[in-house]
N, C-alpha and C positions, 0 to 999 in steps of 0.2 A: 891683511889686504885692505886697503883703503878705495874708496870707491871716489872719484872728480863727479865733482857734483854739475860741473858744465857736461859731461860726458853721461850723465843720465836722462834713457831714451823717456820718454811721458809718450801717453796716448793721448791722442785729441781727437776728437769726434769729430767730423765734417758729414751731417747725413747720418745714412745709417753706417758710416765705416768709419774705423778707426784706424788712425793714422800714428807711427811712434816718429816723437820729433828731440830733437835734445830740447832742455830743458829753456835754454837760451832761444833757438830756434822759435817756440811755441812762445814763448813770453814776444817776439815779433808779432806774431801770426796775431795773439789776440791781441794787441795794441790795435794792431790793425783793423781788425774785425770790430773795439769798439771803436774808434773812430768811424767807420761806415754805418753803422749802426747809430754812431748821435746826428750824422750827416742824412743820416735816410729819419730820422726821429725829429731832426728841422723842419727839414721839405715836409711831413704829417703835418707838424704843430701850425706850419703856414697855410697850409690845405683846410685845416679844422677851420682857423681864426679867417679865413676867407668865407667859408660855407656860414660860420655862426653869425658875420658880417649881414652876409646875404639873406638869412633870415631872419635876421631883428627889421633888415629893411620890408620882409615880407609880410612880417608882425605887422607895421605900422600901416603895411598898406593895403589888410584885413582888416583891421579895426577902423582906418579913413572909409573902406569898400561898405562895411558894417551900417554906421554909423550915416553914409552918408548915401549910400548904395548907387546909383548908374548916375548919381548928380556930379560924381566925380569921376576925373579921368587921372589912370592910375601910370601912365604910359608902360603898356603892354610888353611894348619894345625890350625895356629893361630889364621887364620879370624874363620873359625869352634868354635875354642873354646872361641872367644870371642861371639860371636853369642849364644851358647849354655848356656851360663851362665846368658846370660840376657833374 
């Protein structure tokens, strides 16, 4: 008896349940799954590189505050709106 190797069921786990899919079938599903996964792993890496942005700007406007203390205006405004977005 020869067994079609398209024709064998696989489990795949979604959650806590498992799922039998052919073997063809699942080779879709996780294509899929990592392509949503490097697309949600983008939007992160853009999120990080925005937040580390915002605070090297914060760094500098610590050590200006530091350094020079209420002789300088740091425009407020902008700490606000970087603060608000993240």
């Amino acid at each position: 008896m020869l067994i079609d190797d398209d024709c064998l069921m696989v489990p795949y786990q979604i959650g806590d349940v498992f799922i039998s899919h052919s073997q063809e079938g699942k080779q879709e599903m996780l294509e899929e799954a990592k392509e949503n996964l490097k697309e949600e792993i983008d939007a992160l890496e853009s999120i990080v590189e925005s937040i580390q942005r915002a605070l090297a700007d914060l760094r500098v406007q610590l050590y200006l505050y530091v350094k020079f203390g209420s002789k300088i205006n740091l425009e407020a405004d902008k700490v606000k709106y970087f603060i608000s977005h993240f």
